[in-house]
C-alpha positions in Angstrom: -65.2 -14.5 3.8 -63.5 -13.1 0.5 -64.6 -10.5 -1.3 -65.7 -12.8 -4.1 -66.8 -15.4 -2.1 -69.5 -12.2 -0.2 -70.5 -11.0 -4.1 -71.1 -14.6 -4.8 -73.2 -14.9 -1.8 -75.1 -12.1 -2.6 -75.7 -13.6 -6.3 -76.8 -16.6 -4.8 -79.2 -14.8 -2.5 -80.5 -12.2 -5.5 -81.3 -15.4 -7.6 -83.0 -17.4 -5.1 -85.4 -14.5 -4.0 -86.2 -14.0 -8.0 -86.4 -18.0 -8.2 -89.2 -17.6 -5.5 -91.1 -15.5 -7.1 -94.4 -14.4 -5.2 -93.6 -17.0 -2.4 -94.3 -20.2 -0.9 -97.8 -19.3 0.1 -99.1 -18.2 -3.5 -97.6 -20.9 -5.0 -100.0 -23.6 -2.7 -102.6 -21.2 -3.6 -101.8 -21.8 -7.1 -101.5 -25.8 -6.8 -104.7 -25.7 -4.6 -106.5 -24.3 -8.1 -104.6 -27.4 -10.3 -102.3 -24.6 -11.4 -98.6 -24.4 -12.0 -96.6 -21.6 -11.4 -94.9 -19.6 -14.3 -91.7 -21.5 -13.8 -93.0 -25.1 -13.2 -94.9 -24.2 -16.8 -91.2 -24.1 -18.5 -89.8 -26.8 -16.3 -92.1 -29.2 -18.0 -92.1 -27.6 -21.9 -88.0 -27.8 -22.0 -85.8 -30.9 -21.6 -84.0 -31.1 -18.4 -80.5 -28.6 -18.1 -81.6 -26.5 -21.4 -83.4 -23.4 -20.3 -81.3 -20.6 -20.0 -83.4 -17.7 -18.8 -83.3 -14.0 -19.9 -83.7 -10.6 -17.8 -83.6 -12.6 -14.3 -82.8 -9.2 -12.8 -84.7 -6.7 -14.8 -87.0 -4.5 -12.5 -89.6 -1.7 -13.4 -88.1 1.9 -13.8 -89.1 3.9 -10.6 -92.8 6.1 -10.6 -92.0 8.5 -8.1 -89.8 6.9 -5.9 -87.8 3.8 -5.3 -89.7 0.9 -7.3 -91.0 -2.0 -5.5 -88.9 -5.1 -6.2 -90.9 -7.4 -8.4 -88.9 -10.6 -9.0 -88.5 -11.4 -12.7 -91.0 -8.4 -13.1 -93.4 -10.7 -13.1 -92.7 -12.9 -16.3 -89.7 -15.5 -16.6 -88.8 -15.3 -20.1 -85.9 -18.0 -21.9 -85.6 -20.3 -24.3 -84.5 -23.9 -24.6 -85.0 -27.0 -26.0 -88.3 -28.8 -26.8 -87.4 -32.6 -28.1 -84.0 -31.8 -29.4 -84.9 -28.1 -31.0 -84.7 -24.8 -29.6 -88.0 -22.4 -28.5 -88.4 -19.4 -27.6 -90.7 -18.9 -24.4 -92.2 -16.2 -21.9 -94.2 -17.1 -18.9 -96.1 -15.0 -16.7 -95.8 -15.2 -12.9 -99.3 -14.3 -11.4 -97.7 -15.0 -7.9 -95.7 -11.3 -8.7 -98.2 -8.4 -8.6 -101.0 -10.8 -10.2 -98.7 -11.1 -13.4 -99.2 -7.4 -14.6 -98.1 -6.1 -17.6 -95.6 -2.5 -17.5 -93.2 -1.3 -19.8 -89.8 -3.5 -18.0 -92.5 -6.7 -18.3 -92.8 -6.3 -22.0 -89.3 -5.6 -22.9 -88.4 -8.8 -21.7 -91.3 -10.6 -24.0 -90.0 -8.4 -26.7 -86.6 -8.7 -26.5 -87.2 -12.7 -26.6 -89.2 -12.6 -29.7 -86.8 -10.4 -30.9 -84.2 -12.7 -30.5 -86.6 -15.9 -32.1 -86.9 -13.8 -35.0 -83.4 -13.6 -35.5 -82.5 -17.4 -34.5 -85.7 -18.9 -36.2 -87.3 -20.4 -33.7 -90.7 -20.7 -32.0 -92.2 -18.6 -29.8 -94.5 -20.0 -26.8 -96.1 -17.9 -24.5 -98.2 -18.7 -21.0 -100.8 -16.0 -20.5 -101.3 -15.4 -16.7 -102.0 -11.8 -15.8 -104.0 -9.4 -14.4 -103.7 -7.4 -17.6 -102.0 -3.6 -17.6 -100.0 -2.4 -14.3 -102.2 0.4 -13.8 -99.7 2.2 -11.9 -97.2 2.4 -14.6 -100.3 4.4 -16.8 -99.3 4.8 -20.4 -95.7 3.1 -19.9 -98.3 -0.1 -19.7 -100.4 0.2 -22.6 -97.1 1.1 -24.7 -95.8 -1.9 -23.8 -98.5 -4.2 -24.8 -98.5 -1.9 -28.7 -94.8 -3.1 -28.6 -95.8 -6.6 -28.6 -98.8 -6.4 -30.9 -96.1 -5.0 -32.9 -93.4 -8.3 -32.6 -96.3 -10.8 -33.0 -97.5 -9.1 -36.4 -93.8 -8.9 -37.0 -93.2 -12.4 -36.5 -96.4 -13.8 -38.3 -95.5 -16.3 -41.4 -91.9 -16.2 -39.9 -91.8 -17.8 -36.5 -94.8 -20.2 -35.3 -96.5 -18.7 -32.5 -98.2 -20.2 -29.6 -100.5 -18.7 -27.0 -101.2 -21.1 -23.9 -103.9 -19.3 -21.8 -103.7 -20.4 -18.2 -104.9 -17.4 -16.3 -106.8 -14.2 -17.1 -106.3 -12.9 -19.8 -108.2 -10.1 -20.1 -108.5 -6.6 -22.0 -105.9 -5.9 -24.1 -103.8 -8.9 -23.1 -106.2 -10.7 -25.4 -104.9 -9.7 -28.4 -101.8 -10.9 -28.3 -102.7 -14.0 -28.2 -105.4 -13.3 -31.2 -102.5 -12.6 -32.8 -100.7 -15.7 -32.6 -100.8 -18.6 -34.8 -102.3 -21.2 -32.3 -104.5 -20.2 -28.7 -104.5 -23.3 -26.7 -106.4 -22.7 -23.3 -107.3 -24.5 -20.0 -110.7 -26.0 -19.1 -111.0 -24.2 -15.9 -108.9 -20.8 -14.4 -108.3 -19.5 -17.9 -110.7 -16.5 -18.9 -109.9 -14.6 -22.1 -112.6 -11.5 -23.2 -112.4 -7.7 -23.6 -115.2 -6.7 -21.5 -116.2 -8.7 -18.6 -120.0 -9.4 -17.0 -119.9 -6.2 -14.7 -119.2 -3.8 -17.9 -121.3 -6.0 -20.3 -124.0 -5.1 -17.0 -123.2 -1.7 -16.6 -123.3 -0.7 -20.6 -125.9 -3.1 -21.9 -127.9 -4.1 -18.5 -127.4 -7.6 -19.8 -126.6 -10.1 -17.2 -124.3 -12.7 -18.1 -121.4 -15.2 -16.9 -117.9 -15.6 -16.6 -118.4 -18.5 -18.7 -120.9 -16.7 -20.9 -118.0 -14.4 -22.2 -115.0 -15.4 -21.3 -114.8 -19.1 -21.0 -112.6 -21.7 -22.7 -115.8 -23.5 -23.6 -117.0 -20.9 -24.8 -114.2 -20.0 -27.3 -113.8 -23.2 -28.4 -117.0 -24.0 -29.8 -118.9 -20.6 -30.4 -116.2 -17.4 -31.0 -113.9 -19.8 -32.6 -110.4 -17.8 -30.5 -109.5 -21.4 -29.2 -108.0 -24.1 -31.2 -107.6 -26.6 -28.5 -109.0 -27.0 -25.1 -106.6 -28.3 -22.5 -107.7 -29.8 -19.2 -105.1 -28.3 -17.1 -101.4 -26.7 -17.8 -99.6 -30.4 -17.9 -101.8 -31.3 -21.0 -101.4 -27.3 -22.5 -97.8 -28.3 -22.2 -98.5 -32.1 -24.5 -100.4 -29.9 -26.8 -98.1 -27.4 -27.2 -95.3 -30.4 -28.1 -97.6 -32.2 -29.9 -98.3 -29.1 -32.1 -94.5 -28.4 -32.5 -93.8 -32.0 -33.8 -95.4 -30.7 -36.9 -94.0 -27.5 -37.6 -90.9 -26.0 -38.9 -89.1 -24.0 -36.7 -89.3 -21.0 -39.2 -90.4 -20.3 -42.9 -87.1 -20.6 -44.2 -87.0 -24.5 -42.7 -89.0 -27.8 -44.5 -91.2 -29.2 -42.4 -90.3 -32.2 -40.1 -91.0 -34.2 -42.8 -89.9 -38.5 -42.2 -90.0 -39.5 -45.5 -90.9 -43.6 -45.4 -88.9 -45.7 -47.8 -91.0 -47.8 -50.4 -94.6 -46.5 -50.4 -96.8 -49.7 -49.4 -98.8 -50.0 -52.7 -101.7 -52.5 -51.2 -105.1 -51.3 -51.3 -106.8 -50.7 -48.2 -110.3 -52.0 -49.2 -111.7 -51.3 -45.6 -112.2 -47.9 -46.5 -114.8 -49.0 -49.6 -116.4 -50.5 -46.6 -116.9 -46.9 -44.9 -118.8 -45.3 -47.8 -122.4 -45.2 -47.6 -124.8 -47.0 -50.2 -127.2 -44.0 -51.0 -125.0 -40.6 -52.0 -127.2 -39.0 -50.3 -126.6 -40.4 -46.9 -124.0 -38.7 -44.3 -120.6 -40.2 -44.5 -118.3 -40.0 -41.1 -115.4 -38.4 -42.8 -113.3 -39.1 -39.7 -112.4 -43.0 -40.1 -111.5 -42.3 -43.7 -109.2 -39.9 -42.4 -107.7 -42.5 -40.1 -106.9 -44.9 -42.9 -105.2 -42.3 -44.4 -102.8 -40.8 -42.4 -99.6 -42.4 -40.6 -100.6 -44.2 -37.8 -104.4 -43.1 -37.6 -103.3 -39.9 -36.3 -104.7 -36.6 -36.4 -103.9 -33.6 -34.6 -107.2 -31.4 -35.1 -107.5 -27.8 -35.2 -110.6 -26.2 -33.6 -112.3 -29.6 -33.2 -115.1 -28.1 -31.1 -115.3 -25.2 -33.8 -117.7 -25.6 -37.3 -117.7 -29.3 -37.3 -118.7 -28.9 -40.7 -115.4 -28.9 -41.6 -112.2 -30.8 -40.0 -108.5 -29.1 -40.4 -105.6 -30.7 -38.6 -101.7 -32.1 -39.0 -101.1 -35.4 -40.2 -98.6 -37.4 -42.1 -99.0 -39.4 -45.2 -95.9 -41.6 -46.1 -93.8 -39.3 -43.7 -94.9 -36.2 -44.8 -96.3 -33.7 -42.8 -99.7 -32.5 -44.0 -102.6 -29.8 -43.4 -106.0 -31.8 -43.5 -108.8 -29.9 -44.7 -111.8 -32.3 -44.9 -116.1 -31.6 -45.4 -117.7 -33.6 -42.4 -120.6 -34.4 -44.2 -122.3 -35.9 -40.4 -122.6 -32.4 -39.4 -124.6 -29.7 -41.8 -124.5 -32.4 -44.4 -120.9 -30.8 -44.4 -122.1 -27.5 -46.1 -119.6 -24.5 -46.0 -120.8 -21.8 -44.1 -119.4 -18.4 -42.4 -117.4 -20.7 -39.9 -116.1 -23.1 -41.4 -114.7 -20.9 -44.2 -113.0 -18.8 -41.7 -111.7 -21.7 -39.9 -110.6 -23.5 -43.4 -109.3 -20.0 -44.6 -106.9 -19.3 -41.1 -105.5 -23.2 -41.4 -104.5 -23.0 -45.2 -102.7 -19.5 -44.7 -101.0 -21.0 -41.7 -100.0 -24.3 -44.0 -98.9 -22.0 -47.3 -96.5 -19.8 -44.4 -95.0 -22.5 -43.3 -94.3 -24.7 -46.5 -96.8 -27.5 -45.6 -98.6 -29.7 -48.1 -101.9 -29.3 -48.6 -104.6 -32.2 -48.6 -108.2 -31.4 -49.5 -111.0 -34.6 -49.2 -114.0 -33.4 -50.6 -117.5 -34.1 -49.8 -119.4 -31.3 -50.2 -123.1 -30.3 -51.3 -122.9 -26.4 -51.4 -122.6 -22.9 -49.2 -125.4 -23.2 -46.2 -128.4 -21.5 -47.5 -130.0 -19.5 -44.9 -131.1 -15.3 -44.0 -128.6 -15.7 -41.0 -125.8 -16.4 -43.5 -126.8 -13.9 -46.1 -126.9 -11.2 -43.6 -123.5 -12.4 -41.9 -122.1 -12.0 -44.8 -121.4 -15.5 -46.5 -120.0 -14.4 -50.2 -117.0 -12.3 -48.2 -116.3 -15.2 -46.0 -116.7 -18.0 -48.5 -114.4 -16.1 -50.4 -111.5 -15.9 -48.0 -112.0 -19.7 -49.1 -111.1 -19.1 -52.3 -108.6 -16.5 -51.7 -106.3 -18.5 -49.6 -106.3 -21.8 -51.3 -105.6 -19.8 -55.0 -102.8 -18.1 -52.7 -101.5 -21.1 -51.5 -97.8 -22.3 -53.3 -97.4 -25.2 -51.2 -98.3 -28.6 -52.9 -102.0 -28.8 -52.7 -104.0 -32.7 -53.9 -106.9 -32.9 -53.5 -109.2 -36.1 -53.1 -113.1 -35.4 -54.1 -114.9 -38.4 -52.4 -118.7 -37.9 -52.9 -120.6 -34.3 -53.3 -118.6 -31.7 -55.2 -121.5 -29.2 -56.4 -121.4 -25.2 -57.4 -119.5 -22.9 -56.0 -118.2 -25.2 -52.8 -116.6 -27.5 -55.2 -114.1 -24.4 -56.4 -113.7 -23.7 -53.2 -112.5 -26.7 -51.5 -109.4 -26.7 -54.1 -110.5 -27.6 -57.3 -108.1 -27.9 -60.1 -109.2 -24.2 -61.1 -108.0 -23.3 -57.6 -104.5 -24.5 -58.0 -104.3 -27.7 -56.9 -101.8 -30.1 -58.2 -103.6 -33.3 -58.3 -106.8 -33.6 -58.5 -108.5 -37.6 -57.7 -111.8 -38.4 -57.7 -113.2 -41.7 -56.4 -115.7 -43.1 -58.4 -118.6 -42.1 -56.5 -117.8 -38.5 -56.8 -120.3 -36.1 -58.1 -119.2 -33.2 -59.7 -122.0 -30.8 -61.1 -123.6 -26.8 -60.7 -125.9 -28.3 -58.5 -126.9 -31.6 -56.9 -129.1 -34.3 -58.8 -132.1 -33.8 -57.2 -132.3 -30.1 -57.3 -131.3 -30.5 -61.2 -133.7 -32.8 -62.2 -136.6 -30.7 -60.1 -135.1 -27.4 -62.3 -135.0 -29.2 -65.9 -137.5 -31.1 -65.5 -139.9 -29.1 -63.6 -143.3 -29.3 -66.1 -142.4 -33.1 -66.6 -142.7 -33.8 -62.5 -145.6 -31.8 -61.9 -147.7 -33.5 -64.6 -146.1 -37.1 -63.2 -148.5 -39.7 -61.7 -146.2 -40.7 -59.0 -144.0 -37.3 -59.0 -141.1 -38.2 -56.1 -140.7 -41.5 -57.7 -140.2 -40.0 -61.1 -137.6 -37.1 -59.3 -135.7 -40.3 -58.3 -135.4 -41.6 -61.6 -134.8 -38.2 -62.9 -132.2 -37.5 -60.3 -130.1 -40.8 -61.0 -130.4 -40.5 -64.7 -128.7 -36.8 -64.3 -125.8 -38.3 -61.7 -125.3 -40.4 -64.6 -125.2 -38.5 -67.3 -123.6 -34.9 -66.0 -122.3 -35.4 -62.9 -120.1 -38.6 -63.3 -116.5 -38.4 -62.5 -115.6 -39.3 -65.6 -117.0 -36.6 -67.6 -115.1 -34.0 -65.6 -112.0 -36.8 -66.1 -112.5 -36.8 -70.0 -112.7 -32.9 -69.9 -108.5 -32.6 -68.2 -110.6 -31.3 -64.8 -109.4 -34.5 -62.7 -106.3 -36.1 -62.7 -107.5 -39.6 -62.7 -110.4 -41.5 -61.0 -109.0 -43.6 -58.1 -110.6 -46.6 -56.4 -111.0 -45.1 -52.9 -108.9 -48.6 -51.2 -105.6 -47.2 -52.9 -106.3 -43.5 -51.8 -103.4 -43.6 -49.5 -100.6 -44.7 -51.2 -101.7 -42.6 -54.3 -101.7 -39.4 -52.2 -98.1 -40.4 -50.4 -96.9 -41.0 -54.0 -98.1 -37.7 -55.5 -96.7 -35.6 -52.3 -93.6 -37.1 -52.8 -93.8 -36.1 -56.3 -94.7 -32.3 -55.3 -92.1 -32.2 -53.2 -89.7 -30.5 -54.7 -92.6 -27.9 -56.1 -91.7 -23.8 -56.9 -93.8 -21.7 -58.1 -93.1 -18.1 -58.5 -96.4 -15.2 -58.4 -96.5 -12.1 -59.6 -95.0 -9.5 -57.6 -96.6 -7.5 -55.2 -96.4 -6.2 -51.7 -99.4 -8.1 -50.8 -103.1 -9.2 -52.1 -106.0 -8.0 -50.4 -107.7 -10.6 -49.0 -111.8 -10.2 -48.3 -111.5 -10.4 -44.3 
């Protein structure tokens, strides 16, 4: 054996103990808990032949002594191609000292996002670890600040994806909280600070791994998940799902597919989905399915203030941020949730140069101690805040209830928007008929014979008189009033219109929104 041929021997041998990782044994482990390992993760996110790894050999700087040989230092970090465009991705091994984060671990996620920055391109990252390597003391923790540091850096310049498939506890939770997008796995993922034996120890407070930690949990109550995944082969259809959306930086349009002529016939099966009585609850969700390409929605936070419905769509081709009232749950009322969750989607939409489309059916703010205290005027008016910030094309479709304070901040004219349409069972007033009629008319109802029946009369006659669609049409506040079966194509036409939209601000280094 030559010389080269014994160096190429030993290459060979290097790579396949690093290709390994952890073993044969901790990978079973692994596919006895439906998990994949940190490389199969990446095998199934990139197309066949395109990852091309980075920091294979990188190993921890010695403590003391001769440092333990961790292969890939326990994260395999590349990038590739994900349906024909490149990504940026890190994965963590927990088969290599549980996944553990040191200073050598981090430099590798670092210098990848680095190097997404720089190329434009996403960044998607499998959380897997055991959190800091203890042993490596404040080498660890400095590593995690370095990339705290590279996700705030690459905010509203690269998407970012967290895929939580492990633990993910401590301060490996922030990163992730950082990130655009946190999609985690039914089962085996745990995400939270402080688990049930601290919680015990400080509080005395028994609770669950589920109880604080859980991907239910997160989904539906703190609101840190935006989609629940059943196991790491449907994270991974999320994650390209979510990517067919997006631009691959903010310097990049969207992946719009602009249609050619823009199918003018009305669609009167959606005049069929709007309920007699305005006061009724109206499934917001089929409407949406008559509007957008193909019926499909890709929701954000589903499971998280229902109230309100954000997702990606298209409309005639163009990609789209949905922000819709739900009327079916909390009569579709804003309330500290929802505007948070409204607020983070619209901010992610103006970063990223996608559209904006607001359908509006809603009756007010939730009233309620619980909100007061919680603070509902700061959060409503992150609201506000981020659809006045927002330059992106913004139309904006008022259905049904549009009263107070709610109907500014679901994108009003006032707010920015470009188009405004209103179908003609929109109401558009301070407050809503009933409550009106009981307010200016209050001596009138008391004195009344029959006094709900006259508050019904009352109620209608003040629908008709200040809160038709027309008034607010006659005044310049709406563009026009719309029957709601041509809804679709007139929304495709006006975003194709908008297109081309600039619009300059005054400058500044930045606002300071009410978080």
């Amino acid at each position: 054996m030559t010389l080269s041929d014994r160096l190429l021997q030993e290459m060979r041998d290097r790579s396949a103990r690093i290709l390994a990782g952890g073993g044969e044994e901790k990978a079973r482990l692994r596919h006895a808990l439906g998990q994949l390992t940190a490389r199969e993760r990446l095998a199934i996110l990139f197309q066949d032949g395109t990852f091309q790894e980075i920091g294979m050999h990188v190993r921890a700087r010695p403590q003391g002594g001769v440092a333990k040989e961790l292969p890939a230092d326990g994260v395999v970090v590349g990038t590739g191609y994900v349906d024909g465009r490149p990504v940026a991705a890190f994965s963590q091994d927990f088969t290599v000292a549980a996944g553990t984060l040191g200073r050598a671990h981090a430099g590798k996620i670092v210098g990848a996002m680095q190097f997404a920055g720089r190329a434009g391109m996403p960044v998607v990252a499998f959380n897997d670890s055991g959190g800091a390597r203890i042993q490596e003391a404040v080498d660890a923790l400095a590593g995690y600040g370095d990339v705290f540091f590279q996700n705030v850096l690459l905010s509203g310049v690269v998407p970012q994806i967290a895929v939580v498939c492990g633990p993910c506890a401590g301060g490996a939770a922030y990163s992730p909280a950082l990130m655009d997008f946190v999609i985690m796995t039914r089962t085996n993922a745990r995400m939270f600070i402080t688990g049930p034996e601290v919680i015990k120890a400080v509080t005395g407070r028994t609770v669950t791994m589920d109880d604080v930690g859980g991907a239910a949990m997160h989904a539906t109550v703190s609101g840190n998940v935006h989609f629940l995944a059943n196991d790491d082969a449907h994270a991974v259809v999320l994650v390209r799902r979510l990517l067919s959306y997006l631009p691959a930086n903010n310097a990049e349009e969207p992946p719009h597919r602009p249609a050619g002529d823009i199918d003018e016939t009305p669609d009167q099966a959606i005049n069929d989905l709007i309920p007699a009585e305005p006061m009724m609850a109206m499934d917001v969700r089929p409407i949406i399915a008559r509007l957008v390409d193909g019926g499909q929605l890709l929701e954000v936070h589903a499971d998280f203030a229902a109230n309100l419905i954000v997702g990606f769509a298209r409309i005639g081709g163009f990609v789209v941020g949905l922000v819709a009232n739900q009327s079916a749950v909390r009569a579709g009322a804003l309330d500290i949730d929802a505007s948070d969750k409204g607020a983070r989607f619209i901010r992610f939409c103006n970063a990223f140069s996608i559209p904006l489309v607001t359908l509006v059916d809603v009756p007010g703010f939730l009233p309620g101690i619980d909100q007061e205290r919680g603070g509902i005027i700061r959060h409503g008016a992150k609201l506000l805040f981020a659809y006045a910030a927002a330059t992106v094309p913004k139309i904006t479709v008022i259905m049904r209830k549009a009263y107070g304070g709610s109907y500014l901040a679901m994108c009003s004219q006032e707010m920015g928007a470009d188009f405004v349409y209103a179908w003609p069972t929109a109401e558009i007033a301070v407050m809503g008929a009933e409550g009106a009629a009981n307010v200016l008319y209050s001596k009138e109802l008391k004195a009344a014979a029959d006094p709900r029946a006259m508050a019904a009369e009352l109620a209608a006659s003040y629908r008709a008189e200040f809160a038709t669609p027309y008034l607010s049409a006659g005044l310049g506040y709406i563009t026009d009033v719309i029957d709601p079966a041509t809804t679709r194509w007139v929304v495709a036409l006006s975003l194709r219109k908008a297109a081309t939209k600039r619009e300059t601000r005054p400058p500044k280094k930045h606002g300071n929104m009410p978080l």
